[in-house]
N, CA, C and O of each residue as an XYZ file, in Angstrom:
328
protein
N      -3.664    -15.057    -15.613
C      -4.749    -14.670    -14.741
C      -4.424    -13.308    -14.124
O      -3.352    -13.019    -13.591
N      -5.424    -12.558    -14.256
C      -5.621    -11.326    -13.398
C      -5.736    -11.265    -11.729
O      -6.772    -11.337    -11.067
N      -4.408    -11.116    -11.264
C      -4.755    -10.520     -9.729
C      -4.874     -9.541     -8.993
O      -3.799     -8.943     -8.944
N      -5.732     -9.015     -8.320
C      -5.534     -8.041     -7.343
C      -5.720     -8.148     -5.701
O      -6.544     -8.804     -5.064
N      -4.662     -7.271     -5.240
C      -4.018     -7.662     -3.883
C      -5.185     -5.746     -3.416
O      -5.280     -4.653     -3.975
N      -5.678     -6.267     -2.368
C      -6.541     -5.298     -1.574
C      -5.477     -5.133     -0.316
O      -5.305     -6.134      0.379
N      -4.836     -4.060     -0.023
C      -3.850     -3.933      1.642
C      -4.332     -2.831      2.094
O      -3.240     -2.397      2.462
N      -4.859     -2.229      2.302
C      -5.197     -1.551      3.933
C      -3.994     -1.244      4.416
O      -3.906     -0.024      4.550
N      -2.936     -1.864      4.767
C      -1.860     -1.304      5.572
C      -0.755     -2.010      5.013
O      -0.274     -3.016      5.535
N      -0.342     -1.481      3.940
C       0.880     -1.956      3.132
C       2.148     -1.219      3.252
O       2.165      0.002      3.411
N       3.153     -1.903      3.183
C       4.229     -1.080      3.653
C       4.806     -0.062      2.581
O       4.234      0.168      1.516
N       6.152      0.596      3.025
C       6.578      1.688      1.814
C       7.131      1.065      0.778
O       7.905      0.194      1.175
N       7.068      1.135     -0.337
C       7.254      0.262     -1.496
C       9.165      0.881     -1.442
O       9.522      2.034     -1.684
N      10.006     -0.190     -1.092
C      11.058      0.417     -1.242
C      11.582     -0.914     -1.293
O      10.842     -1.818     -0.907
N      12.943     -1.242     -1.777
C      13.623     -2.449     -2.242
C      14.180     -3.528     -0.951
O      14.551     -4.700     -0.886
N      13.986     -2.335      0.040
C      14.379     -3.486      0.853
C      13.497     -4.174      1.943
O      13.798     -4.987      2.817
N      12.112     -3.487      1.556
C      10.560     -3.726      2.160
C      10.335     -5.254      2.014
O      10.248     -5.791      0.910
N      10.218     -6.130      3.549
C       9.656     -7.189      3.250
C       8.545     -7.304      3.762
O       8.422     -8.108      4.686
N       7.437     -6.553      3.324
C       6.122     -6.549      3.253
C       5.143     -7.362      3.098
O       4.572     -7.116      2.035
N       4.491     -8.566      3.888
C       3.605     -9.413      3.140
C       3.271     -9.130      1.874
O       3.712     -9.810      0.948
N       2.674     -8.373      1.734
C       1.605     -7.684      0.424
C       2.843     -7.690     -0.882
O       2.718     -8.303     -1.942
N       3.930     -6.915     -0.515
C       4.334     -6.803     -1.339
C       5.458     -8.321     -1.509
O       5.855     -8.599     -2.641
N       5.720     -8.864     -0.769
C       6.815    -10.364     -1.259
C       5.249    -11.198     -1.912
O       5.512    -12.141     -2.658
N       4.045    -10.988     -1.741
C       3.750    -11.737     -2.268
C       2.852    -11.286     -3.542
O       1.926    -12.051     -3.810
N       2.971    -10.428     -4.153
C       2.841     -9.374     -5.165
C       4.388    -10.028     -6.046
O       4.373    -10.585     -7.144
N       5.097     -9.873     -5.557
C       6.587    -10.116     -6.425
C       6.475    -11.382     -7.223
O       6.632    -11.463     -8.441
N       6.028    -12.902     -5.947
C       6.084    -14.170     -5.832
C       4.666    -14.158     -7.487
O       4.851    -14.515     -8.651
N       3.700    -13.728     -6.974
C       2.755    -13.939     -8.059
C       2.663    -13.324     -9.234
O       1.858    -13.563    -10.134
N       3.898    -12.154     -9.189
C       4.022    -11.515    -10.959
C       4.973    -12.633    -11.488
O       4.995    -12.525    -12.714
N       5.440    -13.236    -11.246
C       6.490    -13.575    -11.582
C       5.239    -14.924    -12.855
O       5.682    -15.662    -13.735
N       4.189    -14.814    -12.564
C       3.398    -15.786    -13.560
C       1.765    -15.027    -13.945
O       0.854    -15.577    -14.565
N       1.764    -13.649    -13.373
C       0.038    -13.594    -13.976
C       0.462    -11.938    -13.653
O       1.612    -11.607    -13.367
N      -0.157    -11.423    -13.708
C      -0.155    -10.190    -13.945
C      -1.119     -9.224    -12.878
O      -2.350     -9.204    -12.876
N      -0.289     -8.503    -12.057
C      -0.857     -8.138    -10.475
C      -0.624     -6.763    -10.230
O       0.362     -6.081    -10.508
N      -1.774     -6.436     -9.617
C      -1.846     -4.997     -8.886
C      -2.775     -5.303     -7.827
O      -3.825     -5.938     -7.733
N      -1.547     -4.199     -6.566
C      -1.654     -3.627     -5.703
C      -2.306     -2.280     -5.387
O      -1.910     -1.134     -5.599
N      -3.484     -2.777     -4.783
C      -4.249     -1.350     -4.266
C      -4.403     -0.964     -2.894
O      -4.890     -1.722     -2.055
N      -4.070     -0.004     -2.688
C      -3.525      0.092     -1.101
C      -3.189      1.588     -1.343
O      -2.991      2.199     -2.393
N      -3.187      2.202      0.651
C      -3.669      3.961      0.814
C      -2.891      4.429      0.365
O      -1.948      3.716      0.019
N      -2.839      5.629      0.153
C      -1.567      6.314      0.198
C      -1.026      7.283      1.502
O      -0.175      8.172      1.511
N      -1.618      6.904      2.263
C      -1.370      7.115      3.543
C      -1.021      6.326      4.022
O      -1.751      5.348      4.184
N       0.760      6.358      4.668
C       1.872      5.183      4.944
C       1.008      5.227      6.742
O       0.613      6.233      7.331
N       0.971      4.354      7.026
C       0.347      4.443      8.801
C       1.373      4.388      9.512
O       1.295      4.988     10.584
N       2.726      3.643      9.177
C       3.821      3.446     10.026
C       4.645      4.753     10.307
O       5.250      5.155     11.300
N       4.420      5.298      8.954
C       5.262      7.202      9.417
C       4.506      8.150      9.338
O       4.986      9.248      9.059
N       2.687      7.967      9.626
C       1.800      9.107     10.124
C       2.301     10.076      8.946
O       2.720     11.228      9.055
N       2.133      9.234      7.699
C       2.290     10.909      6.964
C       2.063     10.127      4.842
O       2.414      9.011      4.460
N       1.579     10.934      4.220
C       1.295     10.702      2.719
C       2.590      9.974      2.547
O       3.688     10.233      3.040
N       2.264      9.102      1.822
C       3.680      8.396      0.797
C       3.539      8.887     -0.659
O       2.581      9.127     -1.395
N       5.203      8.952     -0.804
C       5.578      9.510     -2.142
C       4.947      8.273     -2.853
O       4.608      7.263     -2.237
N       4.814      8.438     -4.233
C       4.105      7.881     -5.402
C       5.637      6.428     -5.496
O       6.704      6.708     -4.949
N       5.528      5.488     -5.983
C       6.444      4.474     -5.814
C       6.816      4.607     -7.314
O       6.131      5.149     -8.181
N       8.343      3.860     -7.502
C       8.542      4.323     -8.621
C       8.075      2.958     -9.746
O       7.199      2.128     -9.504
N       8.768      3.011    -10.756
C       7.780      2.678    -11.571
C       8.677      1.014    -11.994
O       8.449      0.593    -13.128
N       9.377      0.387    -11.333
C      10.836     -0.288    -11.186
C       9.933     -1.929    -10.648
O      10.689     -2.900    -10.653
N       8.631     -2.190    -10.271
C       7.810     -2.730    -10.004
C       7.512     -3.964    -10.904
O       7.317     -3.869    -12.116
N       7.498     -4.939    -10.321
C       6.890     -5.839    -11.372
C       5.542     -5.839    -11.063
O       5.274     -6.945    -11.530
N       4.670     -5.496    -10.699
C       3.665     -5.324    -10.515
C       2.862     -3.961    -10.218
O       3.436     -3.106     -9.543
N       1.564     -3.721    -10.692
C       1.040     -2.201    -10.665
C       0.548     -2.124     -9.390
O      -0.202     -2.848     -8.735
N       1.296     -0.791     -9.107
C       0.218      0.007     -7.638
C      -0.563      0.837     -8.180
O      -0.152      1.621     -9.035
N      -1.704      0.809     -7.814
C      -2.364      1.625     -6.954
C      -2.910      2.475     -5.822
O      -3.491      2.000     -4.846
N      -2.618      4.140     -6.078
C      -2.826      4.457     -4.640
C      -4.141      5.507     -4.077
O      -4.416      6.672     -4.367
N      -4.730      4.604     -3.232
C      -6.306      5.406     -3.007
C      -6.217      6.568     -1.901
O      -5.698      6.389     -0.799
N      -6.865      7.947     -2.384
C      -6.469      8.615     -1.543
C      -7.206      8.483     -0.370
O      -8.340      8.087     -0.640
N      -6.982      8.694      1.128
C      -6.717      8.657      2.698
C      -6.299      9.986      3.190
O      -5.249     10.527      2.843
N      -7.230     10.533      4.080
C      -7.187     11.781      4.720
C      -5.925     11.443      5.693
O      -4.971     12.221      5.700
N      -5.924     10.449      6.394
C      -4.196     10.317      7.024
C      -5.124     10.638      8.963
O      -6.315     10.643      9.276
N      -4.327     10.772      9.487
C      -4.467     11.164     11.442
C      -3.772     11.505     11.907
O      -3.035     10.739     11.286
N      -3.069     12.044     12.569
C      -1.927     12.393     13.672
C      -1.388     11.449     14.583
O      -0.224     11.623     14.942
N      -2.034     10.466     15.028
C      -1.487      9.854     15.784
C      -2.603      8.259     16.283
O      -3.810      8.152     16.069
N      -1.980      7.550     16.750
C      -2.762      6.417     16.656
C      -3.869      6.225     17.372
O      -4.703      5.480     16.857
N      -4.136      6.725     18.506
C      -5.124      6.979     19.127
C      -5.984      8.466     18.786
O      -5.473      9.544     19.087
N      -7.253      8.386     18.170
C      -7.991      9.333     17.933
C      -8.976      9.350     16.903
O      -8.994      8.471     16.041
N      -9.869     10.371     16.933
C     -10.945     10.244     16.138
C     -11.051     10.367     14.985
O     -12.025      9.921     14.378
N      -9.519     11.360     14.092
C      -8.874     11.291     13.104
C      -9.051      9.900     12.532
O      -9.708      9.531     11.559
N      -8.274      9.203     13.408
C      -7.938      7.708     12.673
C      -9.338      7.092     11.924
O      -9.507      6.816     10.736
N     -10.197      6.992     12.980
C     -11.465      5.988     12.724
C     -12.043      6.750     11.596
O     -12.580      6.058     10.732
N     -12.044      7.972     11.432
C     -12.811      8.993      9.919
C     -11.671      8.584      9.127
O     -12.362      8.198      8.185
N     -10.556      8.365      8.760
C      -9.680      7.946      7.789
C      -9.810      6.433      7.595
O      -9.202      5.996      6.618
N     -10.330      5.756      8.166
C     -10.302      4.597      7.885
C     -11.738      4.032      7.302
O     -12.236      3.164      6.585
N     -12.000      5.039      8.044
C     -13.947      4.772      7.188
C     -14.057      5.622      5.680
O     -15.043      5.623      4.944
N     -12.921      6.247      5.475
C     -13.132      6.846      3.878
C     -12.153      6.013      3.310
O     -11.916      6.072      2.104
């Protein structure tokens, strides 16, 4: 079976990330075949994330996101509405 995981606010794809999205991306490749679509704008370090590498049992996808400066502002709400 085909899955796809929709995150909005997924963490940095890195090995020692225990990310909802992504432990349970891991848990469900492990039997069907899954991608992750989610920003490429990391929200936790206010700044673009590098492309993840390719070491994944499962496919990302990354949608581009104008990004904000800071958590309070009008930035944010126009990045989140594109």
């Amino acid at each position: 079976m085909d899955i796809v995981i929709l995150a909005n606010f997924c963490g940095d794809f890195t090995a020692t990330n225990n990310d909802k999205y992504i432990y349970l991306a891991k848990k469900l490749a492990l039997n069907h075949t899954v991608e992750v679509v989610t920003s490429d704008f990391l929200h936790a370090a206010k700044a673009k994330r590098r492309p993840p590498s390719d070491d994944w049992s499962f496919k990302i996808t990354l949608l581009p996101e104008p990004g904000y400066p800071k958590s309070v502002c009008l930035k944010r709400l126009y990045s989140h509405f594109i």
